[in-house]
C-alpha positions as CSV (number, residue, x, y, z in Angstrom):
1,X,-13.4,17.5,23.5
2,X,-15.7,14.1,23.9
3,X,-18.4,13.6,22.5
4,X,-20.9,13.3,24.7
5,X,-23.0,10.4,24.0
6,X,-20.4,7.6,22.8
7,X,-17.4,8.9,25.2
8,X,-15.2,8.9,22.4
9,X,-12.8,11.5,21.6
10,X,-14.2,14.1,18.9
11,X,-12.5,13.3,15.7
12,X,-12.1,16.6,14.8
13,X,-9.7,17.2,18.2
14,X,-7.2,14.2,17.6
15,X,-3.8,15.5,17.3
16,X,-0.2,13.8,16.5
17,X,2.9,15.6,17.5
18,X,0.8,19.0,17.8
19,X,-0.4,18.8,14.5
20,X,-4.3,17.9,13.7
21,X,-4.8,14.3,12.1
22,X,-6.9,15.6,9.3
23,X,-3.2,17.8,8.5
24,X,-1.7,14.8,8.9
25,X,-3.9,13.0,6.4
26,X,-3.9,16.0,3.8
27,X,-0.1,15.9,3.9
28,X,0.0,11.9,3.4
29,X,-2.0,12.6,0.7
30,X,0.1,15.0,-1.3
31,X,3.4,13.0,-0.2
32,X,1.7,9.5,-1.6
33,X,0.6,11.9,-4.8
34,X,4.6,13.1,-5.4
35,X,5.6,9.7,-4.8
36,X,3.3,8.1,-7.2
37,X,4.6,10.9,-9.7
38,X,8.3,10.2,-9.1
39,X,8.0,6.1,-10.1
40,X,6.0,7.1,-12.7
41,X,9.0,9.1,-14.1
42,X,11.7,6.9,-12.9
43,X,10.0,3.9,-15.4
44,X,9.0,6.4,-18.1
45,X,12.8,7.4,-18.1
46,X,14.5,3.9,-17.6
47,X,12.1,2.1,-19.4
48,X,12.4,-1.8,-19.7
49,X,15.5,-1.8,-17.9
50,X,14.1,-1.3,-14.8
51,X,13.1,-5.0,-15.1
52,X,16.4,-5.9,-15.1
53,X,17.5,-4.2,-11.6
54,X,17.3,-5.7,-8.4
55,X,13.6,-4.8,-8.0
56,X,12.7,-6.3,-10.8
57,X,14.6,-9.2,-10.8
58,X,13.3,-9.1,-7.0
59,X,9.4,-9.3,-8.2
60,X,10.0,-12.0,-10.8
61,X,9.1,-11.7,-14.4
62,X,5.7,-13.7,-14.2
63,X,4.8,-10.9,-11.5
64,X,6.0,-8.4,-14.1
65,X,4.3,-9.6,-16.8
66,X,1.0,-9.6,-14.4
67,X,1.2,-6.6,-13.4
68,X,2.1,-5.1,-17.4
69,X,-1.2,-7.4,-18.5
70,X,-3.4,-5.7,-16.1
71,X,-2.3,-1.8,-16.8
72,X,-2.8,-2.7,-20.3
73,X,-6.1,-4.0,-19.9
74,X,-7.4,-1.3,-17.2
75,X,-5.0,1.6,-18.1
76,X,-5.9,4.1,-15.5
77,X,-8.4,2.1,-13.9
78,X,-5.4,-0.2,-13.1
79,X,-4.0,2.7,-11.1
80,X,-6.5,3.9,-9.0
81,X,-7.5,0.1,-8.5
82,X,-4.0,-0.1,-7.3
83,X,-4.6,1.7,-3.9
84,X,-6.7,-0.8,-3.0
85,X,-4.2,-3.9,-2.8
86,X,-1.0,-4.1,-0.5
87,X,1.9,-5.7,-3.6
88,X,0.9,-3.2,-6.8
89,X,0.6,-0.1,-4.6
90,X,4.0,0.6,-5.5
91,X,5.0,-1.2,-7.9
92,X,2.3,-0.6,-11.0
93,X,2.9,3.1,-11.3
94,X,6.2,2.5,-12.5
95,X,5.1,-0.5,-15.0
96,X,2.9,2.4,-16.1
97,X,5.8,4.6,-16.6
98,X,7.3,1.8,-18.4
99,X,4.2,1.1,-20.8
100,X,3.9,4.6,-21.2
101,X,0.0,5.2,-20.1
102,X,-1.6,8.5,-20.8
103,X,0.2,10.6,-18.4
104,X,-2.8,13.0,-17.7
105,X,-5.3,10.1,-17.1
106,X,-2.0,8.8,-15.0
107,X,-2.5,12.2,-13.0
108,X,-5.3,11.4,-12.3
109,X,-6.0,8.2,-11.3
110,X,-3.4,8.9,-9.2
111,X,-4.8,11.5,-7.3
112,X,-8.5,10.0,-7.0
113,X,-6.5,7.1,-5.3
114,X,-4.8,9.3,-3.1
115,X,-8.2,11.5,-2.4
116,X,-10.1,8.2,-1.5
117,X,-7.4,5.5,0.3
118,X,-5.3,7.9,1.9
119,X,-8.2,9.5,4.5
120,X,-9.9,6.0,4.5
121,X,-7.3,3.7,5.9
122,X,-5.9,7.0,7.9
123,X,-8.9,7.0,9.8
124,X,-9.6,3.5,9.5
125,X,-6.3,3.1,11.3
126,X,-6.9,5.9,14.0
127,X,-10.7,4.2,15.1
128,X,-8.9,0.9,15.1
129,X,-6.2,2.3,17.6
130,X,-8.7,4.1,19.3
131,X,-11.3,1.3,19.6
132,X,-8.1,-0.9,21.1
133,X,-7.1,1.3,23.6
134,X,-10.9,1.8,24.9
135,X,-11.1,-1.4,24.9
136,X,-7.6,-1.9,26.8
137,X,-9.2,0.5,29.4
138,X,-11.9,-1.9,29.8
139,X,-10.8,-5.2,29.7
140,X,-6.6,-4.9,29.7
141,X,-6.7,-9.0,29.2
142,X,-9.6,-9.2,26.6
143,X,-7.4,-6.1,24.9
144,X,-4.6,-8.6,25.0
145,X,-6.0,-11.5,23.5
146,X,-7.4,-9.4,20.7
147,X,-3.5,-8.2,19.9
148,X,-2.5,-12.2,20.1
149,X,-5.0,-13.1,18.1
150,X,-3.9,-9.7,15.0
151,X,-0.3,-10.8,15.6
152,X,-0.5,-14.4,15.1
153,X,-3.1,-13.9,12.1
154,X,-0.7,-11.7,10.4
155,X,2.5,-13.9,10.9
156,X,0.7,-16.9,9.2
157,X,-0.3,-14.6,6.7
158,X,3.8,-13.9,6.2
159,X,4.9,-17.4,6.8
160,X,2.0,-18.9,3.9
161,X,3.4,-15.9,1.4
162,X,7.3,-16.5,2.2
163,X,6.6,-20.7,1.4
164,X,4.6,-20.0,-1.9
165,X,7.4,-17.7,-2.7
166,X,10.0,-20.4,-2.1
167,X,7.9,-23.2,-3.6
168,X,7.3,-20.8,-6.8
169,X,11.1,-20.1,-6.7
170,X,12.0,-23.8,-6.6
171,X,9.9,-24.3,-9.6
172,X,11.8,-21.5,-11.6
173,X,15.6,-21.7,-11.1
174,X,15.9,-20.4,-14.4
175,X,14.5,-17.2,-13.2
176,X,16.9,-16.5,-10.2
177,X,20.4,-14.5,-11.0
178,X,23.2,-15.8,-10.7
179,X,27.0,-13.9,-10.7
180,X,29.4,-14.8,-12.7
């Protein structure tokens, strides 16, 4: 169905692979929930040494030590605030396994992050999409430069993090592994 004044499809009727989007979301949801419980676990259970596997020697001990500071200071706070920004998303809950938090605060935190990010950037994502292809109906070239324009914006956002990475690695060479 449209809705009849904007000529934009009725939220309620979008669909993926047969199954309603709000389905979709609820099941994200509960997925990202069970995920966020299993690296919980996985750091309550291996502990410290988990900063010593590839992942961890991966994210660096300065980010470690970051990311320990701020679960310490926040506690549950931390986690829910962790939704909200792309690099702890999955890697705090597991610090927090590793500290230890208050599993039932854990809980939830947990799942008022899922409840709140998981339907916001899943429809955040769908009117994007949506709002591109109505616009690609309109203007296929204006369409086009607006996709040039995401694409470039996001590999210079790739290419600034990859040199900072490099330049912090260069500064550290004690921190990198090497075999033996």
């Amino acid at each position: 169905m449209r809705s009849p004044a904007a000529g934009v499809p009725d939220p309620t009727s979008a669909a993926l692979w047969g199954l309603p989007l709000w389905l979709w979301v609820v099941l994200g949801g509960i997925g990202l929930f069970g995920v966020f419980q299993v690296y919980y676990w996985v750091g309550h259970r291996l502990g410290s040494r988990l900063y010593a596997s590839r992942l961890g020697r991966r994210l660096g001990q300065d980010n470690i030590r970051r990311v320990e500071n701020a679960v310490r200071r926040w506690g549950a706070l931390a986690v829910y605030g962790c939704f909200w920004v792309p690099g702890l998303r999955h890697t705090l809950p597991w610090t927090a396994g590793v500290l230890r938090i208050s599993y039932p605060w854990y809980v939830v935190a947990s799942a008022l992050g899922c409840l709140t990010w998981v339907p916001v950037t899943s429809f955040g994502l769908y009117s994007m999409i949506w709002g591109w292809l109505r616009l690609a109906a309109r203007s296929p070239a204006l369409a086009a430069g607006v996709a040039v324009v995401v694409v470039a914006a996001v590999a210079v956002l790739v290419l600034r993090r990859r040199r900072r990475r490099r330049r912090e690695a260069e500064r550290r060479p004690e921190d990198t592994l090497t075999t033996a």
